[in-house]
N, C-alpha and C positions, 0 to 999 in steps of 0.2 A: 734390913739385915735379918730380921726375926722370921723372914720370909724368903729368905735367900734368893730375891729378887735385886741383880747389881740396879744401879741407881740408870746406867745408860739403857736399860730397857724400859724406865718408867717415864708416864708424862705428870706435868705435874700444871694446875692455872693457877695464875695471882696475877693481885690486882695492884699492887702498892708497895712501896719500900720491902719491908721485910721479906717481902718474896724471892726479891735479884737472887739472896743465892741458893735456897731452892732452884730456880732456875738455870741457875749455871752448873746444876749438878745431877738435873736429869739428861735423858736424849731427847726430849722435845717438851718444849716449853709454850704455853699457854696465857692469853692475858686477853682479858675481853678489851670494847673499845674503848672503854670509858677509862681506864685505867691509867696510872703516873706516869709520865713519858718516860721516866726510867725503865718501867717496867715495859711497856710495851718498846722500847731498843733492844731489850735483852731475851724478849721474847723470839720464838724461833717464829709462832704465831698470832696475830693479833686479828682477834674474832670478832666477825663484822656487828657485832651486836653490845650492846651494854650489860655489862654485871647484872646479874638479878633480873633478867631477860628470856634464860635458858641456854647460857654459855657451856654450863657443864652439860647438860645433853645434846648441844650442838658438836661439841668437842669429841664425846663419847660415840656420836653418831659415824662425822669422821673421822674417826683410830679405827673402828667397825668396818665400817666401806673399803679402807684403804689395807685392810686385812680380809678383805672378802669374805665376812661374815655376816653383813647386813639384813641379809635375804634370810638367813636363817633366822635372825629374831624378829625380821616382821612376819616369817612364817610362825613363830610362836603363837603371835599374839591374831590369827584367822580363825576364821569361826572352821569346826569341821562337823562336815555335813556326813553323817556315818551312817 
């Protein structure tokens, strides 16, 4: 709200009970593997990897790609030869 971001443009991961309705209130939802089967049902995705693994930068990686901005942050992070 404080950011006049609606909630269908946000993603959101969880791993466990309390998360469902976070998840039922963004437009794409997040739950690594390891996570409550409730949560991973209601997730839209369920990330091939375990909590505390690198889930949120796996997540953060693909929302990046799948908005075609990838190239631009590994071109950040190149060395440049001037």
């Amino acid at each position: 709200q404080e950011l006049g971001i609606p909630c269908n443009q946000m993603a959101y991961i969880g791993d466990d009970l309390p998360d469902l309705a976070p998840l039922a209130m963004v437009g794409v939802g997040f739950c690594p593997a390891n996570a409550v089967a409730e949560v991973c049902a209601a997730a839209d995705h369920v990330v091939p990897i375990p909590g505390g693994k690198g889930v949120v930068r796996y997540v953060v990686e693909q929302i990046l790609k799948a908005q075609n901005h990838w190239g631009n942050c590994v071109r950040a992070f190149e060395v440049k030869n001037d």
